[in-house]
VMD Tcl script that draws the C-alpha trace (Angstrom):
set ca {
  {28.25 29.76 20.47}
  {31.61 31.91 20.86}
  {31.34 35.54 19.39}
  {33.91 37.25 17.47}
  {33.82 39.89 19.89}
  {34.46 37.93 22.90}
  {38.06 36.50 21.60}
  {39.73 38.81 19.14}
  {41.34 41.07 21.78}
  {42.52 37.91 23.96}
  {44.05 35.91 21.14}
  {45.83 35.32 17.61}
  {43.12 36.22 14.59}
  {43.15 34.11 11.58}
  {41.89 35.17 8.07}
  {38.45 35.18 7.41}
  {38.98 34.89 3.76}
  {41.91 32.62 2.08}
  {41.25 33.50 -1.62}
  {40.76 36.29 -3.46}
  {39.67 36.87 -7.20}
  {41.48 39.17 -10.00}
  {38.66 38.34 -12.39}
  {37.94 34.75 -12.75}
  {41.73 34.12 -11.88}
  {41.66 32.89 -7.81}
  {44.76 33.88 -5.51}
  {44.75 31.68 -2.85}
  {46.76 32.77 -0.01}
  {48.09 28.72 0.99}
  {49.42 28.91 -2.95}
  {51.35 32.52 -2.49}
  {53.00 31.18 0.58}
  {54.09 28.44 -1.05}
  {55.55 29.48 -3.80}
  {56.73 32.73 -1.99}
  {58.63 29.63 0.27}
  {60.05 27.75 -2.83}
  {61.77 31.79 -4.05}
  {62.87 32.03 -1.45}
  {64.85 28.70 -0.77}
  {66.12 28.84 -3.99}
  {67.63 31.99 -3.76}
  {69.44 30.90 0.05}
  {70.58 28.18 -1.68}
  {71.72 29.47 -4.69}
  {73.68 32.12 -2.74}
  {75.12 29.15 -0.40}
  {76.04 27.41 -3.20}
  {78.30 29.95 -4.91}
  {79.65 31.02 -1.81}
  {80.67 27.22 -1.49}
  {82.68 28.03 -5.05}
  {79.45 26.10 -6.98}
  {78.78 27.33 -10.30}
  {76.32 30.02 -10.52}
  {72.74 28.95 -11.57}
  {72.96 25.62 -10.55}
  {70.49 25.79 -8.17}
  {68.05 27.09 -10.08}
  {68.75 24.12 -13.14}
  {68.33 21.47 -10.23}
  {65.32 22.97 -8.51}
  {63.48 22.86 -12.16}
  {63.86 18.84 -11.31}
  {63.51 18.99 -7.58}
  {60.51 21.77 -6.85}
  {57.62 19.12 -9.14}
  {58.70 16.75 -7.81}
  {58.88 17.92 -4.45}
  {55.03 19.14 -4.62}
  {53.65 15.52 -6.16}
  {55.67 13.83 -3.25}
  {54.07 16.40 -0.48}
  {50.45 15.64 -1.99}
  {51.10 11.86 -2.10}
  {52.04 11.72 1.33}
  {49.36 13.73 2.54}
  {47.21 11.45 1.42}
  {48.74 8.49 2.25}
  {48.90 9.70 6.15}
  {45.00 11.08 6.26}
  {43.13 8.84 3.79}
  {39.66 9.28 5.78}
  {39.30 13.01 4.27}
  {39.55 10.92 0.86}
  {38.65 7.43 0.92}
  {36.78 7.29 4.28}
  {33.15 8.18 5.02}
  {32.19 11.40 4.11}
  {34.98 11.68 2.05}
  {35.61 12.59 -1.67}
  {38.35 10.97 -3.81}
  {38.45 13.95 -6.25}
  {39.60 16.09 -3.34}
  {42.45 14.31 -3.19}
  {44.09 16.19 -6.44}
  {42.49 19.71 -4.67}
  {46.30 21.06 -3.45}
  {44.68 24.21 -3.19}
  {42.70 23.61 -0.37}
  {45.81 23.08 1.60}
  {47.69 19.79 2.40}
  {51.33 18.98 1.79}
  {53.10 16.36 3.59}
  {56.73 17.67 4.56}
  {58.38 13.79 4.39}
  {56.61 13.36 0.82}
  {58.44 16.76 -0.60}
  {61.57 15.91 0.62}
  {61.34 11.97 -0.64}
  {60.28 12.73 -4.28}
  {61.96 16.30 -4.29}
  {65.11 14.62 -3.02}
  {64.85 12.38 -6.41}
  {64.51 15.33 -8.61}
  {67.34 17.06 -7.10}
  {69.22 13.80 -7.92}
  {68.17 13.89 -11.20}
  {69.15 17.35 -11.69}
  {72.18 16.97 -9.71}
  {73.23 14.22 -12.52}
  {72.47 16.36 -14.96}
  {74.68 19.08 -13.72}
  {77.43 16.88 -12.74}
  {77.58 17.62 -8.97}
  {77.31 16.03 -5.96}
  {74.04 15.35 -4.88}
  {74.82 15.69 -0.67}
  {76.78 19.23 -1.56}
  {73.55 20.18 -2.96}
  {71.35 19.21 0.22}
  {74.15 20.93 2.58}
  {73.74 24.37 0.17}
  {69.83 24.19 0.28}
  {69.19 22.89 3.74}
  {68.61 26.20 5.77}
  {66.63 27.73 2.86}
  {64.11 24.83 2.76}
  {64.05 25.06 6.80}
  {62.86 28.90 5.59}
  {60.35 27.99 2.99}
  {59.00 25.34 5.75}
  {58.04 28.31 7.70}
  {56.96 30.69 4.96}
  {54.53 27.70 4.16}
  {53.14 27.40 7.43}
  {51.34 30.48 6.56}
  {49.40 29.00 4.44}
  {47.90 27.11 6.95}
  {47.19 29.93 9.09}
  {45.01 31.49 5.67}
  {43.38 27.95 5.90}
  {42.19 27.81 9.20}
  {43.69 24.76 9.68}
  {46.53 22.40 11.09}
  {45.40 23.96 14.79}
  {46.28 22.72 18.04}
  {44.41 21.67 21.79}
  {41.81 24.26 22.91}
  {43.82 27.03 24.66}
  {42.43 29.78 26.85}
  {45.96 32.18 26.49}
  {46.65 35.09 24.79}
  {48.74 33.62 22.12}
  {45.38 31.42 21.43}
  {44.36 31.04 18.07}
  {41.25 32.30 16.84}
  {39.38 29.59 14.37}
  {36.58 30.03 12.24}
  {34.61 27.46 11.10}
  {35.65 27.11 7.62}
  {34.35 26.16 3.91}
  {37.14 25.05 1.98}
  {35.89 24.58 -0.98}
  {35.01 28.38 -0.79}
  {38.15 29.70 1.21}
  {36.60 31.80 3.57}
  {35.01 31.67 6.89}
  {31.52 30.67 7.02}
  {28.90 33.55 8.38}
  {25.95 33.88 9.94}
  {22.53 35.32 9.20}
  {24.36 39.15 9.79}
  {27.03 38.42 8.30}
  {29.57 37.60 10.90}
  {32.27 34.84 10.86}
  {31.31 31.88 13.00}
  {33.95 31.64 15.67}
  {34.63 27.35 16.30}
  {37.31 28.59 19.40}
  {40.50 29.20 20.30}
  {43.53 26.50 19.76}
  {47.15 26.47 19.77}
  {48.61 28.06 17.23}
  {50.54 25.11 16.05}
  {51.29 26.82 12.24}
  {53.29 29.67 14.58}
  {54.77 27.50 16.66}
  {56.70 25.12 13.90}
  {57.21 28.65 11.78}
  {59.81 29.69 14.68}
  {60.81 26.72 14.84}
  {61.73 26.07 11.78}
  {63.16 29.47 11.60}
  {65.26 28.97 14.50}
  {66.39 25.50 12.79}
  {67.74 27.48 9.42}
  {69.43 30.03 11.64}
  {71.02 26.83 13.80}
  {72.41 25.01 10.73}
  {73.83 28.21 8.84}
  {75.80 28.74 12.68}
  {76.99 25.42 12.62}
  {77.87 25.37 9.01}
  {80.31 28.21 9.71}
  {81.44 27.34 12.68}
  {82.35 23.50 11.62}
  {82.88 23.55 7.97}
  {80.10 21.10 7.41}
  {80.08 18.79 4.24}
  {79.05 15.50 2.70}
  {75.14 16.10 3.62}
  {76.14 16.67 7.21}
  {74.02 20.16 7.30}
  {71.35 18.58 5.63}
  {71.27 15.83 8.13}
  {71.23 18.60 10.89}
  {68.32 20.30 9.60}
  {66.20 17.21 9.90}
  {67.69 16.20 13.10}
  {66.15 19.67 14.46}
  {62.79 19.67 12.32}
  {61.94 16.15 13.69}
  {63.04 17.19 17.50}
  {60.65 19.44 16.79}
  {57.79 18.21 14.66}
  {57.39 15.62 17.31}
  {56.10 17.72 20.32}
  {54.32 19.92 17.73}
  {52.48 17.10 16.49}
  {51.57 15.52 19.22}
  {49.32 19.03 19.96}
  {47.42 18.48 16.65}
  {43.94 17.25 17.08}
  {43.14 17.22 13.03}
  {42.42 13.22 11.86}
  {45.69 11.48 11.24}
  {46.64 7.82 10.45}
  {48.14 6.60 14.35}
  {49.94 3.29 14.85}
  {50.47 2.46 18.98}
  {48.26 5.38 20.01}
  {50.85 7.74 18.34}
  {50.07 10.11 14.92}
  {52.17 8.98 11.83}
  {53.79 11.77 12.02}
  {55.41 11.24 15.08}
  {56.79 7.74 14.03}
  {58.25 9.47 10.94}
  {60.27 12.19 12.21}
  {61.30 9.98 15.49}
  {62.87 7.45 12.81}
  {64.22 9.79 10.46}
  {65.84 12.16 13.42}
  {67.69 8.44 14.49}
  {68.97 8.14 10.39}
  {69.88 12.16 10.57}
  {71.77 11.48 13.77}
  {73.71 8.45 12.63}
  {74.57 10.13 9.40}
  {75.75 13.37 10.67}
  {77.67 11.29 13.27}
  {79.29 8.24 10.42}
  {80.04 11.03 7.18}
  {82.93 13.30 7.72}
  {85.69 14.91 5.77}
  {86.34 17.74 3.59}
  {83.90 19.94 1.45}
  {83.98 18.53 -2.11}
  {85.32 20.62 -5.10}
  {82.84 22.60 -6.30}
  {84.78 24.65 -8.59}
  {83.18 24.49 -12.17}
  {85.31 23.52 -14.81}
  {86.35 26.15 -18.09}
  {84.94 25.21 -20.84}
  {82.59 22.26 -19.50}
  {78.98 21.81 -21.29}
  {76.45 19.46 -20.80}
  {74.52 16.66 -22.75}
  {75.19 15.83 -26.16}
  {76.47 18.97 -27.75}
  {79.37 18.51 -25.47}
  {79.25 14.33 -26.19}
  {79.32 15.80 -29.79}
  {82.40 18.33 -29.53}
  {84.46 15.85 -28.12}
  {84.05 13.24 -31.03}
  {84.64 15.38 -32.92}
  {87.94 16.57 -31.59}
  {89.03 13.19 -31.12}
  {88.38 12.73 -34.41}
  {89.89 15.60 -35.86}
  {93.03 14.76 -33.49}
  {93.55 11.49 -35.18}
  {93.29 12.68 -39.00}
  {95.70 15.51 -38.05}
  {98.45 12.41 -36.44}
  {97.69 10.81 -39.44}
  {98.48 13.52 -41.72}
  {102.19 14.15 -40.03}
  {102.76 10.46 -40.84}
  {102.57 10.93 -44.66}
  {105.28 11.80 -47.19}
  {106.49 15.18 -48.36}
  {104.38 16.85 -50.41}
  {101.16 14.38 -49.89}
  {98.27 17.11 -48.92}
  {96.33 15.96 -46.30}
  {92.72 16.05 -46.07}
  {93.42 19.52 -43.80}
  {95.53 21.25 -46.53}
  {93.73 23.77 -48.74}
  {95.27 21.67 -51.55}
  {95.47 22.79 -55.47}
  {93.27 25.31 -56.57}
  {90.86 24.86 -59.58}
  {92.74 27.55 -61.35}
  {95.88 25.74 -61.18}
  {94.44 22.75 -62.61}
}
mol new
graphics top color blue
foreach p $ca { graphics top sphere $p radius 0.5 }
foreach p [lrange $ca 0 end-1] q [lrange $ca 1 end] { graphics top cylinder $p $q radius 0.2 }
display resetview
């Protein structure tokens, strides 16, 4: 069996421990990152977005659509692509709802989180690909703040590697969230891997940093810097993938995954390529409101228009039903 001594000075540590109690309240490390991921894409895009002449906020309103949404959508998918941990042998349904044991599915949260921004985007009365183009390099960011999460996990490793970027793994109870231990005590040490979490965390790092670049440099609009970002995350989610060894669904000898992100980096392609022309107008409008109050105000200046044209039609000296008209003492 491999000691702890023999590999923590020749490669990567992981935790030991992934969760962490403030009385009977659990912090979970996989949960911080990910929420520490959705602040901070939110705030990226929100400064994009004004800086774009979007109305301030905005973001924010939409991502209260987009961010559920986005998180049922990453579970869903998750599932979908590794049903054996669930619905195979030795698996437990009921784990299936357990987010907090790690497992989000990238393709799911954009999907369903792409619906909730449309929803929100609706709501707000803007354009729905000037959205993606403002948020694009922060969710590239919150991609690799997640990534984290896996590395409190212990999971989502690579191929054995003998290197010293190697990844040290323990041999894990998840239900737990920490490192199982021996009879003194000591973590149980399963080997060394590649670090896959690190390696699509600068990746997706380096994506962010390529889109904002290209967004200055070309004036992109109409979803085109959205469409870059998953151009690059695919180009690289595929070789990433393909180190995995954790059970995935695999059509041709290939991982799921793979198929995915070749087919959606062929649709990012052809829409960055087919969808050009100007940024769209997102000035905000004085005095524009949302929902039915504003519905409301407008009937009722319409309204109010119409008694006032047909008060200027009436005779001299006929009060309208504006005018402050007799008054009870001069009755």
């Amino acid at each position: 069996m491999t000691t702890l001594g023999s590999v923590l000075l020749a490669s990567i540590p992981s935790p030991t421990q992934g969760v962490w109690f403030v009385g009977p309240i659990p912090l979970r490390g996989y949960a911080l990152c990910i929420i520490a991921g959705i602040i901070l894409a939110v705030w990226i895009g929100e400064k994009r977005w004004v800086s774009r002449g979007g109305e301030p906020g905005a973001v924010l309103d939409i991502s209260m659509w987009a961010v559920p949404f986005g998180i049922v959508g990453g579970r869903l998918y998750h599932v979908i692509s590794s049903p054996g941990l669930y619905f195979g042998e030795g698996g437990n349904v009921l784990d299936a709802v357990k987010i907090w044991e790690g497992g989000l599915g990238i393709w799911g949260a954009i999907a369903l989180g792409g619906v909730g921004a449309w929803i929100g985007c609706r709501r707000k009365g803007v354009p729905l690909p000037a959205f993606a183009d403002a948020v694009a390099p922060g969710i590239a960011v919150a991609q690799a703040v997640g990534r984290l999460g896996n590395w409190f996990n212990n999971e989502l490793y690579g191929a054995a590697l003998d290197a010293p970027w190697a990844l040290t793994i323990y041999r894990w109870d998840a239900g737990l969230g920490q490192a199982i231990r021996d009879s003194t005590g000591e973590p149980l040490v399963l080997g060394t891997f590649h670090p896959t979490f690190l390696y699509e965390l600068l990746w997706n790092l380096g994506v962010a940093a390529l889109v904002v670049w290209a967004d200055r440099r070309f004036t992109l609009s109409r979803g085109r810097a959205f469409a870059l970002y998953v151009a690059g995350y695919c180009a690289g989610r595929v070789w990433i993938e393909a180190l995995r060894i954790d059970p995935a669904e695999t059509i041709l000898g290939l991982r799921l995954n793979i198929w995915t992100s070749i087919l959606l980096f062929l649709a990012a392609v052809a829409w960055f390529v087919t969808h050009r022309g100007p940024r769209e107008d997102l000035t905000p409008h004085p005095g524009k409101r949302e929902g039915n109050a504003a519905a409301n105000d407008d009937a009722n200046d319409d309204a109010s228009n119409a008694e006032d044209e047909l008060a200027s039609d009436k005779p001299a000296g006929q009060p309208s039903r504006h005018s402050a008209g007799p008054k009870s003492a001069d009755l």
